[in-house]
C-alpha positions as CSV (number, residue, x, y, z in Angstrom):
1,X,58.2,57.8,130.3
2,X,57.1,58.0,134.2
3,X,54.6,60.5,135.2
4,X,57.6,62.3,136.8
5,X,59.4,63.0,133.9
6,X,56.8,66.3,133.2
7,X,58.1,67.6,136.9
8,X,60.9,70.3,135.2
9,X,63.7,70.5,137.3
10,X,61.9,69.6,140.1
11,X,64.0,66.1,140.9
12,X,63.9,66.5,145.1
13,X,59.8,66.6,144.8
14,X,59.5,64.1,142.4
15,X,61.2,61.9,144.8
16,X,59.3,62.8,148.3
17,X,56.1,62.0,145.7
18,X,57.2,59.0,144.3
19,X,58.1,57.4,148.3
20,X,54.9,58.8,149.2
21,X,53.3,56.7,146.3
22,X,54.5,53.9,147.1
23,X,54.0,54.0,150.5
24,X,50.4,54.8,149.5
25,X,50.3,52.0,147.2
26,X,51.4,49.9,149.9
27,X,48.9,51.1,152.6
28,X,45.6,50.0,150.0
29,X,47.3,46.6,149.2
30,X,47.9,45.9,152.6
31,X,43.7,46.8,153.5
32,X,42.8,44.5,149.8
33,X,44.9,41.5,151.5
34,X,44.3,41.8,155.1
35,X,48.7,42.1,155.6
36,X,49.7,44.4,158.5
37,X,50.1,48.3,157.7
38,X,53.4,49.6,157.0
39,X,54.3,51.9,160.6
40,X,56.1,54.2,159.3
41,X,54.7,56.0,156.0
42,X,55.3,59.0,153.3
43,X,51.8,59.4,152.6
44,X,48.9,61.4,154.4
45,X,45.4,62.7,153.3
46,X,46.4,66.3,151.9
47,X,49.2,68.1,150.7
48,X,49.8,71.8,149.6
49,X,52.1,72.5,146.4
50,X,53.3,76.0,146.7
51,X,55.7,77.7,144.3
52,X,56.3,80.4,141.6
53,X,54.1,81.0,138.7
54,X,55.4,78.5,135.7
55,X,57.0,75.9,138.3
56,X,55.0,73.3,137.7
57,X,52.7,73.1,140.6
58,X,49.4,71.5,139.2
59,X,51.8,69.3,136.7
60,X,53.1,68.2,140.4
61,X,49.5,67.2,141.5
62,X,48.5,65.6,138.3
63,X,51.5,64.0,138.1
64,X,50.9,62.8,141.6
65,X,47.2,61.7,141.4
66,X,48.4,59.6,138.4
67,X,50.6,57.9,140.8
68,X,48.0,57.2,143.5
69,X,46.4,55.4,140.3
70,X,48.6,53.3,139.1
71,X,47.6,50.2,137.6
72,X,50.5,48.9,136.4
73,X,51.0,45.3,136.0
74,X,54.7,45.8,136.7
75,X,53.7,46.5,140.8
76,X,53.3,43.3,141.3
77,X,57.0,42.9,140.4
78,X,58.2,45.4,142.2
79,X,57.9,48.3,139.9
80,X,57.3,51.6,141.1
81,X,53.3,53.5,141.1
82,X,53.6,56.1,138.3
83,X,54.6,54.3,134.7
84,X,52.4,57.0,133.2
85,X,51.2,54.1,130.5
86,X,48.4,52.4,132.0
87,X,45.1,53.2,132.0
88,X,44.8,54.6,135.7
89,X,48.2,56.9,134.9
90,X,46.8,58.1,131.3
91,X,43.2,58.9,132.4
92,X,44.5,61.0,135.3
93,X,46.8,62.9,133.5
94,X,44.0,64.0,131.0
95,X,41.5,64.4,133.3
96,X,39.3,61.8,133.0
97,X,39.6,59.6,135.2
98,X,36.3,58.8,137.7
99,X,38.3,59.0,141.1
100,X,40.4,61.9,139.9
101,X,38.6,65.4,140.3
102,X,40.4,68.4,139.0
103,X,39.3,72.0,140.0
104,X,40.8,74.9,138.5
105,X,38.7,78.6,137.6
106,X,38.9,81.0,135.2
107,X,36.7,83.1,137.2
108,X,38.1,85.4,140.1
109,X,37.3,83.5,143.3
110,X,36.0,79.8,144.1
111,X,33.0,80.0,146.6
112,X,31.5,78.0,149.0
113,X,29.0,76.4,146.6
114,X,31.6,75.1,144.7
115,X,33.7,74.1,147.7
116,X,30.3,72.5,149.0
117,X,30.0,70.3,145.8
118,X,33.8,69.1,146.4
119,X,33.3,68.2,150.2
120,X,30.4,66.0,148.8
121,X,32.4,64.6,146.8
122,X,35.2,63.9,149.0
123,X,33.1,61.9,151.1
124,X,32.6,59.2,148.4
125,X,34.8,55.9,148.2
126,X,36.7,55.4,145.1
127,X,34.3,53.9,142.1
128,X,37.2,52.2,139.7
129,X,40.4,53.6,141.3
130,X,42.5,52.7,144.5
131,X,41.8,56.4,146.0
132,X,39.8,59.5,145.5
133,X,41.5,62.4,144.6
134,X,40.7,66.0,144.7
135,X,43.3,68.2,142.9
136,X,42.5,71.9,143.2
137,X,44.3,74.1,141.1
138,X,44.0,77.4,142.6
139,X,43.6,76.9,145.9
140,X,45.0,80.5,146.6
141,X,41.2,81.7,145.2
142,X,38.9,80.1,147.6
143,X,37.0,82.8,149.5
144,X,37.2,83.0,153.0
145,X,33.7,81.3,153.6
146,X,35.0,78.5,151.1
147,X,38.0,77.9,152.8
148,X,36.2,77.2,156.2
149,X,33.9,74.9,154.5
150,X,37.1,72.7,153.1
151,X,39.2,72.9,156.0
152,X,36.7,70.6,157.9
153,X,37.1,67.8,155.3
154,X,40.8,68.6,155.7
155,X,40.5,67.9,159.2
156,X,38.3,64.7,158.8
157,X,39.1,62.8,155.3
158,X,37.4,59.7,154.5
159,X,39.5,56.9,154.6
160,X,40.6,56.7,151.1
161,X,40.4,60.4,150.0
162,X,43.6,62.7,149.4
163,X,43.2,66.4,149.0
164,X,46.3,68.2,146.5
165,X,46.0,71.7,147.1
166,X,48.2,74.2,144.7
167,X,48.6,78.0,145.4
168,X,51.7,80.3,144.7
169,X,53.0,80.5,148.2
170,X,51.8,79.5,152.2
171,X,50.4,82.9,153.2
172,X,47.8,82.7,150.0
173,X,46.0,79.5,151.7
174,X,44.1,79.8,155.2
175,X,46.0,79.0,157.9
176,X,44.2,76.4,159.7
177,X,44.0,74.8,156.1
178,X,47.9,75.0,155.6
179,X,49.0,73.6,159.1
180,X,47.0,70.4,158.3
181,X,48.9,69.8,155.2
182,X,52.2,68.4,154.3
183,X,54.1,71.4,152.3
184,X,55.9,70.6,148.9
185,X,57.5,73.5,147.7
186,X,58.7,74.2,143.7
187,X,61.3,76.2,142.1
188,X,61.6,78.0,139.2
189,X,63.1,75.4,136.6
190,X,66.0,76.5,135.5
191,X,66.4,78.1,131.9
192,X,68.1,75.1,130.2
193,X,65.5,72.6,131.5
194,X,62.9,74.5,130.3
195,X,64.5,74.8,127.1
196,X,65.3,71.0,126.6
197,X,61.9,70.1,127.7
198,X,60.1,72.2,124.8
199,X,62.7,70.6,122.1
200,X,62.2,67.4,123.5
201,X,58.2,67.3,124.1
202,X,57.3,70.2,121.5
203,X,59.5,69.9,118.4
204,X,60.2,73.6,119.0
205,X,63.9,74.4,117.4
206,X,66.8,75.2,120.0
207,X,67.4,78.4,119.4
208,X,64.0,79.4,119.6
209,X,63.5,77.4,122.6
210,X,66.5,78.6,124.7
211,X,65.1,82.8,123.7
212,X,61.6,81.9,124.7
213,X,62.6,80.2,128.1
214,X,65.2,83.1,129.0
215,X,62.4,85.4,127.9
216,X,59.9,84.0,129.9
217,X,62.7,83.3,132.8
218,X,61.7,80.0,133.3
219,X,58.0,79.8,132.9
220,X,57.0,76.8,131.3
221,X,53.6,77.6,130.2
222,X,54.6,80.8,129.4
223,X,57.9,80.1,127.1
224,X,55.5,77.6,125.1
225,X,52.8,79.5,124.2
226,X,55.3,82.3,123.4
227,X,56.9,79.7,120.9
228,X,54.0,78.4,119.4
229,X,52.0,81.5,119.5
230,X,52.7,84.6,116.8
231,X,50.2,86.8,118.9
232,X,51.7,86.2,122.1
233,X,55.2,87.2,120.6
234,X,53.7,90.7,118.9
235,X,52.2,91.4,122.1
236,X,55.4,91.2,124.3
237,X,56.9,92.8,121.6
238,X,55.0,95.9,121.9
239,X,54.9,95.6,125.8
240,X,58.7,96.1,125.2
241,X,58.6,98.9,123.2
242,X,56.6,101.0,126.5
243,X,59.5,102.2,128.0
244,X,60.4,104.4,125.1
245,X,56.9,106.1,125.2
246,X,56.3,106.8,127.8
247,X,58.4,110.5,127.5
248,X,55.5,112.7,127.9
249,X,52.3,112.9,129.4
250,X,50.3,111.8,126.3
251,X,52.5,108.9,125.5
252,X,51.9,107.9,128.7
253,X,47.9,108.0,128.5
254,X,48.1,107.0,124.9
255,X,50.6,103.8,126.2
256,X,48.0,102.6,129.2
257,X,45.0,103.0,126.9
258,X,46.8,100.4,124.5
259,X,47.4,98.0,127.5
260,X,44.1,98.2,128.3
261,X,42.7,97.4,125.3
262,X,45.5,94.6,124.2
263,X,44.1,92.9,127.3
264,X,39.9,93.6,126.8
265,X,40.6,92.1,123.3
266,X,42.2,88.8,124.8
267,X,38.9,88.7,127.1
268,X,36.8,88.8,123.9
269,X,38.4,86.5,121.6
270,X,38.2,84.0,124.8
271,X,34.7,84.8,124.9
272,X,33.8,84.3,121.1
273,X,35.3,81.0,121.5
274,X,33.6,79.8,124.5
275,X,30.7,82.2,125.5
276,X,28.3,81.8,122.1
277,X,28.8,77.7,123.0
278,X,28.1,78.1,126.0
279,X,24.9,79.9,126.0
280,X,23.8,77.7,123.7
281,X,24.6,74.5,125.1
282,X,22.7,75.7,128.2
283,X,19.6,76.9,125.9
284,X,19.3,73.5,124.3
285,X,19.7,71.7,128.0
286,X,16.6,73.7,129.1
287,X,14.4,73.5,126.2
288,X,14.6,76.6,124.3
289,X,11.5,76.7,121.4
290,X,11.7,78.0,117.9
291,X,12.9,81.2,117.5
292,X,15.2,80.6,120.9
293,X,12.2,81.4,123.0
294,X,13.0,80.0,126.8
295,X,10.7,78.3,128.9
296,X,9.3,79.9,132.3
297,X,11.3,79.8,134.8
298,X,14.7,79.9,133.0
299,X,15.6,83.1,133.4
300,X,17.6,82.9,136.9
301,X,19.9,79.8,135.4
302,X,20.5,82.0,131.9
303,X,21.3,85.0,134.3
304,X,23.9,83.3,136.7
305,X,25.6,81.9,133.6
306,X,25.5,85.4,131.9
307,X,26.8,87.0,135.3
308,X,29.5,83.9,135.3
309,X,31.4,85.2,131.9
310,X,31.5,88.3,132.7
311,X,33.4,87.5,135.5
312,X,35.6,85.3,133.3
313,X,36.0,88.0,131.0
314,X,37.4,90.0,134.1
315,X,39.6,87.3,134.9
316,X,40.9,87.0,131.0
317,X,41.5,90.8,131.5
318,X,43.0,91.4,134.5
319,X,45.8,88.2,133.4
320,X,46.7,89.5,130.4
321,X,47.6,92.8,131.7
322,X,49.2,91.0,135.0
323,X,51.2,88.8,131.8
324,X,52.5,92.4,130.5
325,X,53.4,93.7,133.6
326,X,55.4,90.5,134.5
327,X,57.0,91.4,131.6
328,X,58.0,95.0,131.9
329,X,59.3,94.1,135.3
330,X,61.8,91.4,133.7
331,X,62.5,94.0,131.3
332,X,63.7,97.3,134.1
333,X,65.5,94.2,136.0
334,X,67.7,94.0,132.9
335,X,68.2,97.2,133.0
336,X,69.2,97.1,136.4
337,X,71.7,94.5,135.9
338,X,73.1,97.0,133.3
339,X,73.3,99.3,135.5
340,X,75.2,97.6,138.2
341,X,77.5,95.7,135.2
342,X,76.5,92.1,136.9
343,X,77.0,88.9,135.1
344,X,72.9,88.0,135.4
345,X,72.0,86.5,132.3
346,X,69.8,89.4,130.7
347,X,66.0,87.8,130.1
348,X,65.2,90.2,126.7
349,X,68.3,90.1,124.4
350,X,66.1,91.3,121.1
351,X,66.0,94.8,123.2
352,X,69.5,95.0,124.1
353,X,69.7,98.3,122.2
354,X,66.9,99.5,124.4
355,X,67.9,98.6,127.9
356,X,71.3,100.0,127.4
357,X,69.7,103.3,126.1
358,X,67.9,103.4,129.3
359,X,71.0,102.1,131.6
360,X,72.8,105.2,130.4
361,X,69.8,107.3,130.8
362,X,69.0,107.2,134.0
363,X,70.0,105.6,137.5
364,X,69.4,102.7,139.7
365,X,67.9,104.2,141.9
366,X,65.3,105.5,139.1
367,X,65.2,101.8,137.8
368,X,64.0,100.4,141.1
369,X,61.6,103.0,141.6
370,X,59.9,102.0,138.2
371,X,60.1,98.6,139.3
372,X,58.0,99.5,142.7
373,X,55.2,101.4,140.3
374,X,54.7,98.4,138.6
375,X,54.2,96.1,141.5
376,X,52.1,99.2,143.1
377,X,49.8,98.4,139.6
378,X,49.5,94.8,140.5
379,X,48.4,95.4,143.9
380,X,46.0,98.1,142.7
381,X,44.3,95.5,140.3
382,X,44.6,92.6,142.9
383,X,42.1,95.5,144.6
384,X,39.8,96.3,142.2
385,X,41.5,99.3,141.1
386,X,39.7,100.6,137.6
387,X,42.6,98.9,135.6
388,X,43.2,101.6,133.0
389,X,43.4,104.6,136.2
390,X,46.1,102.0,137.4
391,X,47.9,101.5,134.6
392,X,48.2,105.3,133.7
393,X,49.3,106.0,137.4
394,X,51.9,103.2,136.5
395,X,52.8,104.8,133.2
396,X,53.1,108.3,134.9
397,X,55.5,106.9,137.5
398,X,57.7,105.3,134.8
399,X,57.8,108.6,133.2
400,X,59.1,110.3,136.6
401,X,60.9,107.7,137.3
């Protein structure tokens, strides 16, 4: 099993990565033996992997990194970088490798401290591996400051440093950071991959995998938590249900307070399991006494990491709700194909009764107006929009339709 085989339906960019690989592996072996370059070559210092949500764009990186760190004793014979069984491949893809940094968030933004500590980094020559590698994950978060303080190592790399940068589409990354990359773009795997990958690699029965990846319309992530998880599955359930309350003004107030709190209690069972550790990992680093009394002078670290989960918290929060309103917009597009009597493979079977209740009900032109209220939501929370006044504008909208 190569380290391409996690790419899902992603066969054209597995390919430009694994010439790039080789042509990469082929560049350092030429500098360890004093042989003449290759002219021509696949591989440069930094790359962007854009695509939808659930395509598979920091799998791509990983998956790529592991490449670049290939220690396979088949090379020598010709083999390809990328076996995903040696030590170089298997640290990478767990993260754990010493040339091999992977950056991803769970807060709302990454700023230019962080970006700072990266560009530091990046300036370092490979300790055990062939390259140093910087894979960040949510490139599409970097504030504006922190993006002007990486697109100068984008500009300059050190000699063996390659940056993978992942963010849903171009127009989410700076463009002077963008134009200096070479562009990889992912798809949305198709249904059936999806589905064979989670029998194959999760043991998850057919059936169930073939609902959850229609469901989820191709989201990898997505159908296998929704598989594995019997939370995840009662709350889409419920999410499903909303189009049927929302009939009145207090079903509609009553509906949006219930999103809103489905999501604040996702932010707090995330923060019972990680915030309690945290805090007191950090008290123990800096010495706390008996009784957890701190030292002078602790106060500002204890602060910023208090200040830190409550903006994870906020970020826990404001995904979960964007998870349910991905949903109920999958859920009026089925309507709409009802409506119009397509052949589109309808994404919530289970609520068949449902959407044809509501393709009878009302028209397409009502459908797509829902559908705009719900992206009008997302971009209201993308802007710091109080979440439950946007979701119960949202819910009042649907009601109109």
């Amino acid at each position: 099993m190569t380290v391409w085989d996690d790419l899902v339906g992603q066969e054209k960019v597995s390919e430009q990565l694994a010439a790039a690989a080789r042509d990469a592996d082929a560049q350092v072996t030429a500098v360890e033996t004093g042989a003449p370059s290759p002219e021509a070559s696949k591989m440069t210092h930094a790359w962007l992997f854009t695509g939808p949500p659930g395509s598979g764009r920091s799998t791509a990186a990983r998956a790529f990194a592991a490449a670049l760190q290939c220690t396979s004793p088949d090379r020598a014979l010709g083999g390809a970088p990328g076996c995903g069984f040696c030590d170089g491949c298997h640290t990478s893809l767990i993260g754990t490798h010493a040339d091999v940094q992977i950056i991803r968030t769970d807060l709302l933004s990454i700023g230019v401290k962080e970006t700072r500590d990266l560009v530091r980094r990046a300036q370092l020559s490979p300790a055990v591996g062939r390259w140093q590698v910087i894979v960040l994950e949510d490139a599409d978060r970097l504030t504006e400051g922190a993006g002007n303080v990486l697109l100068k190592a984008v500009e300059e790399p050190a000699p063996r440093t390659v940056w993978l940068l992942c963010a849903p589409s171009l127009e989410d990354v700076l463009p002077t950071i963008r134009s200096r990359c070479r562009h990889l773009t992912l798809r949305t795997p198709p249904v059936a991959a999806v589905a064979d990958v989670l029998v194959r690699r999760d043991g998850i029965e057919p059936e169930v995998a073939a609902a959850v990846a229609r469901a989820t319309q191709g989201h990898i992530g997505r159908a296998r938590r929704l598989a594995t998880d019997e939370r995840a599955r009662a709350r889409r359930a419920a999410v499903l249900k909303l189009p049927l309350r929302v009939e009145d003004v207090g079903g509609c107030l009553r509906a949006a307070q219930e999103l809103i709190d489905a999501a604040s209690e996702d932010a707090k069972q995330v923060a019972e399991e990680t915030d309690v550790k945290e805090t007191e990992d950090m008290k123990a680093a800096l010495g706390a006494g008996q009784g957890g009394r701190m030292p002078r002078g602790t106060a500002g670290v204890m602060k910023e990491l208090e200040d830190k989960q409550k903006r994870r918290r906020t970020r826990t929060q404001r995904d979960s709700l964007d998870l349910a309103l991905t949903d109920l917009t999958a859920f009026y597009r089925d309507v709409l194909a009802l409506q119009f009597g397509t052949a589109l493979a309808l994404s919530n079977t289970e609520a068949r009764d449902t959407l044809d209740r509501l393709a009878r009900a009302s028209s397409p032109e009502a459908t797509l107006r829902r559908i705009e209220a719900i992206a009008a939501c997302r971009e209201a929370l993308d802007r710091n929009v109080a979440p439950l006044l946007a979701v119960e504008a949202m819910t009042m909208a649907l009601r109109a339709g």
